[in-house]
C-alpha positions as CSV (number, residue, x, y, z in Angstrom):
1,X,-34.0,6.0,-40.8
2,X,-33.4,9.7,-40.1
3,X,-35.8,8.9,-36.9
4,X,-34.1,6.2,-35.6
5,X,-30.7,8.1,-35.8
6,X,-32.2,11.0,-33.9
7,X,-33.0,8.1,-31.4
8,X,-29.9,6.6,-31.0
9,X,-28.5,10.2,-31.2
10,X,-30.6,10.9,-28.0
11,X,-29.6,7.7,-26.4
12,X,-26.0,8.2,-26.5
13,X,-26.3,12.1,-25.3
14,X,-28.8,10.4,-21.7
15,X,-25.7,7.8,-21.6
16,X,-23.1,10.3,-21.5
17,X,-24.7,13.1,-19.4
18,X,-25.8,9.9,-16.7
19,X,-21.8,9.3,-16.9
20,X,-20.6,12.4,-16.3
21,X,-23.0,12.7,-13.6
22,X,-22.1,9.6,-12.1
23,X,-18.3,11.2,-12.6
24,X,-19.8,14.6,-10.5
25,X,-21.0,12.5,-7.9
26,X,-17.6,10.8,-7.3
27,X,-17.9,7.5,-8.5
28,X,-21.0,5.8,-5.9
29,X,-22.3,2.5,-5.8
30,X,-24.9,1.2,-7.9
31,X,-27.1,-0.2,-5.5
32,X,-28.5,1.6,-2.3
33,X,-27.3,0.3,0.7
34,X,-29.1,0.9,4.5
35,X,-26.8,0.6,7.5
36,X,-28.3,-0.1,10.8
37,X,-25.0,-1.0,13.3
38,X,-21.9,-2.0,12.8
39,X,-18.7,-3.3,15.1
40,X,-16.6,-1.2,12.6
41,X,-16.0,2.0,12.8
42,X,-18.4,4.7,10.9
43,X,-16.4,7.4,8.8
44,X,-18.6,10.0,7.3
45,X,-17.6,12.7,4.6
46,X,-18.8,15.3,3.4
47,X,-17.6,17.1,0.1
48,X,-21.4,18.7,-0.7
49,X,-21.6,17.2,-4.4
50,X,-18.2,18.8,-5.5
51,X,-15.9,16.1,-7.7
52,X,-12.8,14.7,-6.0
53,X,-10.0,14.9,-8.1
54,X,-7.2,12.6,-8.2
55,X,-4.8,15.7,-8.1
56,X,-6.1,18.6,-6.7
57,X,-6.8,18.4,-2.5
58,X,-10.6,19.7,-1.8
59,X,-12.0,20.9,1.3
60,X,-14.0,18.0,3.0
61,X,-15.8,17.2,6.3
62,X,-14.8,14.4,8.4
63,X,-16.3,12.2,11.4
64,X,-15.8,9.2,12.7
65,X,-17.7,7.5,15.4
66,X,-16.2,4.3,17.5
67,X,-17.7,3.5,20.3
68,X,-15.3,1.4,21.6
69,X,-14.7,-2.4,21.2
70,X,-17.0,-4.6,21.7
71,X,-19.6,-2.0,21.5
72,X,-21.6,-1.0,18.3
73,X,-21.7,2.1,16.5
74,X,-25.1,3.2,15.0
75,X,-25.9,5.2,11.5
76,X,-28.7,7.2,12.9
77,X,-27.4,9.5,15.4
78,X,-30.2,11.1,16.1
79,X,-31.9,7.5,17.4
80,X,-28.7,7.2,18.9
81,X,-27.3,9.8,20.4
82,X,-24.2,10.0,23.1
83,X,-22.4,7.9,20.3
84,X,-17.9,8.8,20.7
85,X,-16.6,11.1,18.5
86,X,-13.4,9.6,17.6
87,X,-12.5,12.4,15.0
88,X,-14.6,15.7,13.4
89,X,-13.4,17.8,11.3
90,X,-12.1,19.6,8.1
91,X,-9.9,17.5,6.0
92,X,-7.9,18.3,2.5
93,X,-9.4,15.0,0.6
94,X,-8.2,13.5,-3.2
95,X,-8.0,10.1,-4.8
96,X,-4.6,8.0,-4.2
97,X,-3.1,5.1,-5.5
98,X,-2.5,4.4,-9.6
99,X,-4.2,1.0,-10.6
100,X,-6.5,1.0,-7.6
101,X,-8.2,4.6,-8.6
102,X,-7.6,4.2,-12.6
103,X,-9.4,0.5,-12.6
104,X,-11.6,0.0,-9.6
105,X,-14.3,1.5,-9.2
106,X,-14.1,1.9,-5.7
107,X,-11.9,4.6,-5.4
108,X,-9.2,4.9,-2.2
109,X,-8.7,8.4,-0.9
110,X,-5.9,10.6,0.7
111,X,-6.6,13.4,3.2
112,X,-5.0,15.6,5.4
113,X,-6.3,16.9,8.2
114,X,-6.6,20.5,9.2
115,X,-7.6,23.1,11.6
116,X,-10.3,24.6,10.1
117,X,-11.4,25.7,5.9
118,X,-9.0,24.5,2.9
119,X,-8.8,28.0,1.8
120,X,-6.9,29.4,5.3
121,X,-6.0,26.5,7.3
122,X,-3.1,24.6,8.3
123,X,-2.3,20.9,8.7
124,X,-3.4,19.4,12.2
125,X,-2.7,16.3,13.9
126,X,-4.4,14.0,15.2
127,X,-5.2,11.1,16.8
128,X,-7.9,8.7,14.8
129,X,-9.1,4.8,15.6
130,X,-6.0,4.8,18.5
131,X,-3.6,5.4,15.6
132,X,-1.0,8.0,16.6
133,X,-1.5,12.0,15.9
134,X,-0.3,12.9,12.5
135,X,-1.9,14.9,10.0
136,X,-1.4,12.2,6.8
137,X,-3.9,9.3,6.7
138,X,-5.1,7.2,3.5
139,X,-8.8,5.5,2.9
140,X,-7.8,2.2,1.4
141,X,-10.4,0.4,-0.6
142,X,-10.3,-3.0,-0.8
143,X,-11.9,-4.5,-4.3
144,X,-9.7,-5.9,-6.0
145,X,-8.4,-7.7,-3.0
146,X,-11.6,-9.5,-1.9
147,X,-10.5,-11.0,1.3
148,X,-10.3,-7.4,1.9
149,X,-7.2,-8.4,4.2
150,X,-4.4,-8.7,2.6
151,X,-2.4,-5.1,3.1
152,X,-3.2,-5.7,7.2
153,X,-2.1,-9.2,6.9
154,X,1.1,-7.8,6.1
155,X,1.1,-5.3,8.1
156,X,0.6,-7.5,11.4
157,X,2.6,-10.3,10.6
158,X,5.7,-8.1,9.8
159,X,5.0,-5.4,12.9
160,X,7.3,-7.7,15.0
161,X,10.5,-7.2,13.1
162,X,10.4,-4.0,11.6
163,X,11.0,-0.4,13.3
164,X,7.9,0.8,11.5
165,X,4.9,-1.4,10.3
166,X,1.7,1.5,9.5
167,X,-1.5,0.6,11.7
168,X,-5.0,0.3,9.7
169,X,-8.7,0.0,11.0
170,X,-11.5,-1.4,9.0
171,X,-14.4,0.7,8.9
172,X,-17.2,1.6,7.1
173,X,-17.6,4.9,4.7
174,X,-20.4,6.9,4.0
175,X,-19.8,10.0,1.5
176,X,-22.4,12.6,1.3
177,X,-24.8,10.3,2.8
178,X,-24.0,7.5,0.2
179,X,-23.3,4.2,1.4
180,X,-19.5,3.3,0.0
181,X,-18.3,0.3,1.9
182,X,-15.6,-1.3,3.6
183,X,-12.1,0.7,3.7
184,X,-9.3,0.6,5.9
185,X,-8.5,3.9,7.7
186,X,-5.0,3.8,7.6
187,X,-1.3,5.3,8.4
188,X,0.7,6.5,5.6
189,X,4.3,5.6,5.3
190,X,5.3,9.2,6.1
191,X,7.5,11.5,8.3
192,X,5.8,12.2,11.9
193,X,6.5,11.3,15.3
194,X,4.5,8.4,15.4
195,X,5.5,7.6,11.7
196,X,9.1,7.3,10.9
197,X,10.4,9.4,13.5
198,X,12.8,11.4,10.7
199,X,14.6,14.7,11.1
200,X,14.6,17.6,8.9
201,X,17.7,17.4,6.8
202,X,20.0,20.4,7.1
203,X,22.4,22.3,4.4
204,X,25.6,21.6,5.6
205,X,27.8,18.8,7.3
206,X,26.4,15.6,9.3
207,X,22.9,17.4,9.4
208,X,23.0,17.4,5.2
209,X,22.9,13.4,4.9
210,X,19.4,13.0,6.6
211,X,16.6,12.5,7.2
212,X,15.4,11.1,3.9
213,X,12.4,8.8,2.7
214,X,12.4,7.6,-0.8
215,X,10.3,5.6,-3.1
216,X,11.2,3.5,-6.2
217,X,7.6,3.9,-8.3
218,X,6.4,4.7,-11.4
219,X,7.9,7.6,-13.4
220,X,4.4,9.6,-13.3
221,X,5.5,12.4,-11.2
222,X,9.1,14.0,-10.7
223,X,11.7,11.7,-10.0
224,X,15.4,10.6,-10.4
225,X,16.6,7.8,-12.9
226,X,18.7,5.7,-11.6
227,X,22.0,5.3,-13.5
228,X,22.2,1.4,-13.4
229,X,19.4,-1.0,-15.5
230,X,17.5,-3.5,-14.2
231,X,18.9,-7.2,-15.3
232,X,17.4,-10.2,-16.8
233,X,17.6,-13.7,-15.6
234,X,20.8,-13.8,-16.8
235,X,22.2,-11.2,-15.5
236,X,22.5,-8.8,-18.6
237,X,21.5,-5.2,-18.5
238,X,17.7,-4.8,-19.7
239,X,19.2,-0.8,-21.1
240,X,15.5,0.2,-22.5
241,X,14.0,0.1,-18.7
242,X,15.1,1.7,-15.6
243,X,15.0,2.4,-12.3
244,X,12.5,5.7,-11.2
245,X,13.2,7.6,-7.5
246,X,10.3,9.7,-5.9
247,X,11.6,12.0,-3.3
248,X,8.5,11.9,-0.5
249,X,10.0,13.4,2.3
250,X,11.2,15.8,2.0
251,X,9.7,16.3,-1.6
252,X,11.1,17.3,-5.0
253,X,10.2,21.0,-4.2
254,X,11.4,20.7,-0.7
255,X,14.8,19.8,-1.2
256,X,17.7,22.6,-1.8
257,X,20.1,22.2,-4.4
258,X,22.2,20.5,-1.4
259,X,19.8,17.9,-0.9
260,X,19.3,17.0,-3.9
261,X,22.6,16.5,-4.7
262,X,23.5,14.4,-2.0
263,X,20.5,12.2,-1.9
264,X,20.6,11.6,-5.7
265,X,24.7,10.8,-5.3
266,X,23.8,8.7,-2.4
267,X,21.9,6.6,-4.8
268,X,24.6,6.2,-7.1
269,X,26.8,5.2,-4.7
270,X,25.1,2.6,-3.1
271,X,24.2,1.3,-6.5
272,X,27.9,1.6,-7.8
273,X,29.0,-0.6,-4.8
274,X,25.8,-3.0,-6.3
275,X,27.5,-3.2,-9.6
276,X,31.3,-3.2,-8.4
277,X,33.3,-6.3,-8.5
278,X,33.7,-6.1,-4.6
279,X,29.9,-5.5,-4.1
280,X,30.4,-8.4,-1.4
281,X,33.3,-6.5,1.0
282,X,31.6,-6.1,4.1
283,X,33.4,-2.6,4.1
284,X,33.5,-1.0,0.8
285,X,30.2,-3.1,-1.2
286,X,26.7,-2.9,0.1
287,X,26.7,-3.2,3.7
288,X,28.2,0.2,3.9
289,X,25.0,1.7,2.3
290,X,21.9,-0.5,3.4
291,X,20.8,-2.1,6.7
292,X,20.7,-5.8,5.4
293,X,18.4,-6.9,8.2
294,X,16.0,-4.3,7.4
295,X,16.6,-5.2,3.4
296,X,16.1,-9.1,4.7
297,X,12.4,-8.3,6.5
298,X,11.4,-6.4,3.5
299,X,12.3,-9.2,1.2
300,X,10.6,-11.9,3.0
301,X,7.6,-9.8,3.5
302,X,7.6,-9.5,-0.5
303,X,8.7,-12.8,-1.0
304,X,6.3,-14.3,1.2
305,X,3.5,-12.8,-0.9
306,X,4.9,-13.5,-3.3
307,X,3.8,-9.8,-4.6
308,X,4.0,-8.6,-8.1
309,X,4.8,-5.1,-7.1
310,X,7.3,-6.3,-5.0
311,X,10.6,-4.0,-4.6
312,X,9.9,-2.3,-8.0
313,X,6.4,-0.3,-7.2
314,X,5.6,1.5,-3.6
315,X,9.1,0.4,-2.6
316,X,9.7,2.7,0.1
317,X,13.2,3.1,1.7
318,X,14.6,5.6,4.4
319,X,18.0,6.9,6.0
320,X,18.6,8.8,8.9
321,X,21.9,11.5,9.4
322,X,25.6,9.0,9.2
323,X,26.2,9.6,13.0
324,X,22.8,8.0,13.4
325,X,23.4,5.5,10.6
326,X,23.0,6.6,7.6
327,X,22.2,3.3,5.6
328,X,18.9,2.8,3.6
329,X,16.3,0.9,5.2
330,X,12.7,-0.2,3.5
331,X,9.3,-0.5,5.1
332,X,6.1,-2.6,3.8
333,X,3.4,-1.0,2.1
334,X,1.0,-1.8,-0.5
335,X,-0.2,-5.9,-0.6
336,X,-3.7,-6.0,-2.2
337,X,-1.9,-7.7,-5.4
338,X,0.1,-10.3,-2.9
339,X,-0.8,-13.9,-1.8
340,X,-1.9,-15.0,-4.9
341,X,-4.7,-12.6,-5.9
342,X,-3.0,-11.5,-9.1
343,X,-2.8,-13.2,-11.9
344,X,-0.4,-10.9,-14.3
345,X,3.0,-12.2,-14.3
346,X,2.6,-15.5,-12.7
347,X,2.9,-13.6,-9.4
348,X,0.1,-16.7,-8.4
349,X,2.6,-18.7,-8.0
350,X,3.7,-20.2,-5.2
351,X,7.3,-21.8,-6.7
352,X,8.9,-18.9,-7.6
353,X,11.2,-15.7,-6.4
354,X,9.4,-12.6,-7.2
355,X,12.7,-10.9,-7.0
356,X,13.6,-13.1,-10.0
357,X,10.6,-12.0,-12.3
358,X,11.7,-9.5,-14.4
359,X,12.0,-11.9,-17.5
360,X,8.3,-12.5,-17.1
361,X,7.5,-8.1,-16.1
362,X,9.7,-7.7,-19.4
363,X,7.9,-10.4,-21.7
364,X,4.0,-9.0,-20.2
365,X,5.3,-5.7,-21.3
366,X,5.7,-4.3,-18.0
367,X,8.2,-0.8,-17.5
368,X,8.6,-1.0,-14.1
369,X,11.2,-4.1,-13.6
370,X,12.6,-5.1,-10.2
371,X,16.4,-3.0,-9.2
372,X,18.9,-4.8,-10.4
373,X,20.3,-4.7,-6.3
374,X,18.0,-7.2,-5.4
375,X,19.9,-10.0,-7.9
376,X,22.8,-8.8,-6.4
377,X,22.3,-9.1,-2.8
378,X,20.8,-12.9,-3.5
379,X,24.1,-13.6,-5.1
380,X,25.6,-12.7,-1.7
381,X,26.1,-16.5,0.2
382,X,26.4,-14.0,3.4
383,X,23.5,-12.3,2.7
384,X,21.5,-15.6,1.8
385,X,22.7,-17.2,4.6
386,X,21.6,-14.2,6.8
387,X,17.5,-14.8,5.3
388,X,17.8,-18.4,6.0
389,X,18.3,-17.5,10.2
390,X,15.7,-14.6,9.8
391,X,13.4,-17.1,7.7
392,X,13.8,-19.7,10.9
393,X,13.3,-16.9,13.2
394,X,9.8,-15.5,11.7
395,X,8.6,-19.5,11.4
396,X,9.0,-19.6,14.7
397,X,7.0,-16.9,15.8
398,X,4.8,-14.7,13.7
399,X,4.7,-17.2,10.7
400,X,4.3,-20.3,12.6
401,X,1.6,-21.6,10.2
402,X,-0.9,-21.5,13.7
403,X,-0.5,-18.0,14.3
404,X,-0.5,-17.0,10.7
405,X,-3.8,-18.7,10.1
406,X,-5.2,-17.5,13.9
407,X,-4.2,-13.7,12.0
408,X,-6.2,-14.1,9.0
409,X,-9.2,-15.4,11.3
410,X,-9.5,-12.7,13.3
411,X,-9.4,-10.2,10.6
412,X,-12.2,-12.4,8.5
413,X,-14.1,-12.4,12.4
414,X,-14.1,-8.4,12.1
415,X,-15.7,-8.4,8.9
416,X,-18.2,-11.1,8.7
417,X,-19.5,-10.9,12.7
418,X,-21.9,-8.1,12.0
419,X,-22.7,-8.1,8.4
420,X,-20.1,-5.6,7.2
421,X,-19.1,-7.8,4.2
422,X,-22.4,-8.2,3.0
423,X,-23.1,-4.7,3.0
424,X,-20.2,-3.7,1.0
425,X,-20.6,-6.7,-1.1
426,X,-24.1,-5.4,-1.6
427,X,-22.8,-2.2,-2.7
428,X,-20.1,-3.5,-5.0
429,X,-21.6,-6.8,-6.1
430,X,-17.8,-8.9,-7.2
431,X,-18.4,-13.1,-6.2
432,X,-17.7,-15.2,-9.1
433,X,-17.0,-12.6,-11.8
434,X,-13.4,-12.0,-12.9
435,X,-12.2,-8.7,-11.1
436,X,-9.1,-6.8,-12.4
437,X,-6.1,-8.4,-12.2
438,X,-7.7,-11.6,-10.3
439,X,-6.5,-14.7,-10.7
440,X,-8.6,-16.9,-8.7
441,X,-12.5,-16.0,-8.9
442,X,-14.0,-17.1,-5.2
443,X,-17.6,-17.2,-5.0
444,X,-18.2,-15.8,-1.7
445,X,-15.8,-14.5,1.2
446,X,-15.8,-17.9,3.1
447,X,-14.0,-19.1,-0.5
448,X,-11.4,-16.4,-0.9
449,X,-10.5,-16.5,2.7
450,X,-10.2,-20.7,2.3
451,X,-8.0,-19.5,-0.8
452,X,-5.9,-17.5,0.9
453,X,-5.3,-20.1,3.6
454,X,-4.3,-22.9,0.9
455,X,-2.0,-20.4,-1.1
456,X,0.4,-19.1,1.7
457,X,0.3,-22.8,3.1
458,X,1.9,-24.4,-0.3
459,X,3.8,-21.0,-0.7
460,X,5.3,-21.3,3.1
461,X,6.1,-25.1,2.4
462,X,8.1,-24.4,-0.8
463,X,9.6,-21.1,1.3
464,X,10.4,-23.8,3.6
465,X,12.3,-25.9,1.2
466,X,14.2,-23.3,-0.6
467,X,15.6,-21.8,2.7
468,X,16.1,-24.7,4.2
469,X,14.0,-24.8,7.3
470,X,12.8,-27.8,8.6
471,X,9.5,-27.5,11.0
């Protein structure tokens, strides 16, 4: 007996010094996977064994090779030399995301890029995969999402009605010579020139009421609670959950005392004329604090995926200085849950509002419940009657079903036309199992991509109905 403990004893030490060398290691693939070519991009990086950490930025090694479209881009550079440099070198490099980097096990990354080592350097911008110079990019890893498509579906079919949409590439990620897979190399909803274009705010005046981007998230980091409660489905206050601020840009320690105040009052205003009787006035309710168009392209972006994080998680809203206009606009970000892939919250549905699920978040246990503004503004006739035209408008360009499916094609041509989705399916084996938080379990891409196409057909044909459109 003593013997056999010893064993097990022994087993469990080999088990747990493999997984914290796995941890070392950063996570890698099981299986070994060889890449030859590719049509995709080629990102290597190189971190030389030391552990990425999901807070701390460490100094890293990027390069990226494109040679152009239509052309290939080869692993072995020394068979194949001459190959375009799109992008080398140093780069500040951590995990992002929440429930992508806590559950997946192919983790996304942040990184900044700089001039030179972490220890002396500053930020540097540039230009990477055609995507405007900015020093802020993010490593999306699709794996949950298995179409792999979903955030740049979203991203291309709201690009024409937005004033910023960010730009992704797929391409494919070696770190420390490890195979990792498919990612998207992609903007970050951020401040820059070729972001949102947003001034520095100021101390004092016009100058002190912008530039500002916001988030409504999780309460994980420093925030502001928001003084109103989400509702339920019947309009009463839900007074044990709220309502969480991030300050991105500038950030928490960025802003002055100034700032602070007046962003923070900003949001209570704007949710005061929310909860005021004459929330409707087109001069003293909402309209004097949001751009409802940009408000409308959001929601049908959310609604249209019907996504679960929709408005309540990665909600990202901006305003510029009052003589510019100063109301609160929101930009798309963050769809690998949407168009039916989850199944938590019935968000697989295609006959319902996602801005009228917090009575299903509440009964799931969920804390983060959609702003209670959302209900508001779809009590609005005005403002309904406003989606209905924008609804007509997008289904006669960008979600004319044609185009919508010609979209999702060409993206599932970039990834299947030169054996990138077997590679990373290779390296992350995920057909027919039940993947965290999936609700329907394809058994190979060709499945989840005729999924996708069935769910945003029955979910545009009962969009069609509620808003009234008639193809």
């Amino acid at each position: 007996m003593n013997r056999l403990l010893s064993i097990v004893t022994l087993l469990l030490l080999v088990l747990a010094v493999m997984s914290c060398k796995r941890e070392a290691v950063n996570f890698p693939p099981e299986a070994h996977v060889t890449l030859t070519s590719t049509n995709l991009p080629i990102v290597w990086i190189e971190v030389k064994g030391r552990a990425i950490s999901r807070t701390e930025r460490i100094e890293a090694r990027l390069k990226v090779i494109d040679n152009g479209k239509n052309r290939l881009n080869y692993a072995d550079t020394v068979a194949h030399p001459g190959q375009h440099i799109d992008y080398e070198g140093y780069i500040a490099l951590r995990y992002r995301g929440n429930s992508s980097v806590n559950v997946s096990p192919k983790k996304p990354y942040s990184f900044r890029t700089l001039d030179g080592p972490i220890k002396w350097a500053s930020k540097k911008k540039a230009k990477i995969l055609g995507m405007g110079k900015d020093d802020n990019w993010a490593l999306l890893a699709p794996y949950s999402d298995k179409s792999m498509m979903r955030d740049l579906l979203a991203f291309e079919i709201s690009r024409p009605w937005m004033e910023y949409v960010p730009q992704g590439r797929f391409c494919e990620v070696f770190l420390d010579g490890t195979y990792y897979g498919v990612y998207i190399l992609c903007e970050v909803v951020s401040k820059g020139k070729h972001r949102l274009n947003l001034a520095k705010p100021g101390e004092t005046g016009n100058a002190l009421t912008g530039d500002y981007l916001i988030e409504v998230d999780y309460d994980d980091d420093v925030h502001y609670r928001c003084k109103h409660h989400p509702l339920d489905g019947n309009g009463n206050e839900l007074t044990d959950k709220f309502t969480h601020i991030h300050f991105k840009s500038p950030g928490h320690d960025d802003l002055n005392e100034q700032q602070l105040h007046y962003i923070t009052h900003r949001i209570d205003q704007m949710e005061a004329a929310f909860a005021s009787p004459w929330y409707q006035d087109p001069v003293k309710g909402y309209r004097k604090y949001i751009d409802v168009m940009s408000f409308i392209d959001y929601q049908i972006s959310q609604e249209l995926g019907h996504n679960i994080d929709a408005y309540r998680k990665s909600c990202k809203l901006y305003k510029r200085r009052d003589n510019v206009d100063g109301r609160f606009k929101a930009v798309v970000w963050d769809m690998n849950l949407a168009y039916g892939n989850c199944k938590l919250s019935e968000s697989w549905r295609t006959d319902t509002w996602a801005f009228q699920n917090n009575d299903t978040l509440y009964k799931g246990g969920e804390d983060y419940l959609v702003p209670f503004w959302w209900s508001r503004l779809n009590s609005d006739e005005a403002y309904v009657a406003m989606l209905r035209d924008r609804w007509a408008q997008y289904r006669h360009s960008n979600l004319e079903e044609g185009r919508l499916m010609a979209v999702i094609d060409s993206l599932a041509n970039v990834l299947t036309s030169h054996g990138a989705i077997e590679r990373d399916s290779e390296a992350w084996p995920h057909w027919g199992v039940y993947v965290w938080c999936n609700y329907y379990i394809s058994k190979d891409f060709d499945d989840e991509v005729a999924y996708l196409k069935r769910w945003l057909r029955e979910r545009i044909v009962w969009m069609d109905l509620q808003l009234d459109y008639h193809p």
